[in-house]
C-alpha positions as CSV (number, residue, x, y, z in Angstrom):
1,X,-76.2,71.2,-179.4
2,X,-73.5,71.8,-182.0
3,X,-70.0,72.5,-181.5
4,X,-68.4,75.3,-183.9
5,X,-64.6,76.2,-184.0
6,X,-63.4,80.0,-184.6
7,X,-60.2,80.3,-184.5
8,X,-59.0,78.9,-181.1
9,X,-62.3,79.1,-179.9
10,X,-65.1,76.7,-179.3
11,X,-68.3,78.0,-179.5
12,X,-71.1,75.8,-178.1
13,X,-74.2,76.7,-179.9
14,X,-77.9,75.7,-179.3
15,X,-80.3,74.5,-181.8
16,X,-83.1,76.5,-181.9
17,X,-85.8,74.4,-180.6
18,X,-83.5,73.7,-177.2
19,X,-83.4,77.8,-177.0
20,X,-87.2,78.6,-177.1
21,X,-87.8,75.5,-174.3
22,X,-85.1,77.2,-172.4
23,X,-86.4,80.6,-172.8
24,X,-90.2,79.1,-171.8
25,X,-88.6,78.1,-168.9
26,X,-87.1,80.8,-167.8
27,X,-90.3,82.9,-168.7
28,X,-92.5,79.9,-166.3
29,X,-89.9,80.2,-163.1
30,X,-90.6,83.3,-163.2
31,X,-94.3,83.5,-163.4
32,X,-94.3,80.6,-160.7
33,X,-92.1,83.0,-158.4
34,X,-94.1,86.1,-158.9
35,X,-97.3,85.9,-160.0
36,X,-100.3,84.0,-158.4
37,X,-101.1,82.7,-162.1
38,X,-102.1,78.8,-161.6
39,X,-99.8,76.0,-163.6
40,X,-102.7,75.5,-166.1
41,X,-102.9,79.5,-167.5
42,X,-98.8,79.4,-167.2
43,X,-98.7,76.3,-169.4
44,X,-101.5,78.3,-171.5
45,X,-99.6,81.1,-171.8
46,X,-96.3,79.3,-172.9
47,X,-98.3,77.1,-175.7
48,X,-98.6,74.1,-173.8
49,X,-101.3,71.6,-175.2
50,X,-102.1,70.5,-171.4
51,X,-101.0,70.6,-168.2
52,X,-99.4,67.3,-168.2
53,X,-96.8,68.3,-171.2
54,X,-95.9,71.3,-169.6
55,X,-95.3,69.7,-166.1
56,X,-92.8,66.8,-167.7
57,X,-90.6,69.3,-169.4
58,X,-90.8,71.8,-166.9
59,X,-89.5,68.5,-164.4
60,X,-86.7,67.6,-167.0
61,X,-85.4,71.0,-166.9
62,X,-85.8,71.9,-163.2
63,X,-85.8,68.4,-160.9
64,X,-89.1,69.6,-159.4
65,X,-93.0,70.1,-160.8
66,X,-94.0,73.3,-161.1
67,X,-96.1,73.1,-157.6
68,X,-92.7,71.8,-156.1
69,X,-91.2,75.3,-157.6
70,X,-93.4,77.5,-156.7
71,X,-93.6,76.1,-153.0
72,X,-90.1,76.3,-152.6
73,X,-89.5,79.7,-154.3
């Protein structure tokens, strides 16, 4: 994350690469929460490699594995 000053203002921006995995995210809690979609076509979907890469940073971002998410939402 970068740090840009306007005036008075701090402005904390994003690099671009922290956006999209944010926005993938956002785009798998969602699918977990209301679709029946299982973790693998999710991960699919989001241009996941496999399974296991898309369950660590979905982890790192959330504190629970995607099956942990969708039990609990």
């Amino acid at each position: 994350m970068y740090f840009v000053v306007v005036g008075n203002t701090i402005l904390l921006i994003m690099s671009i690469c922290n956006y999209i995995m944010n926005k993938k995210m956002d785009v798998a809690m969602d699918s977990l929460r209301h679709t029946n979609q299982n973790i693998s076509r999710i991960s699919e979907i989001l241009g996941y490699e496999n399974v296991s890469s898309f369950s660590n940073t979905f982890y790192k971002k959330t504190g629970m594995t995607p099956v942990e998410f969708r039990k609990k939402h």
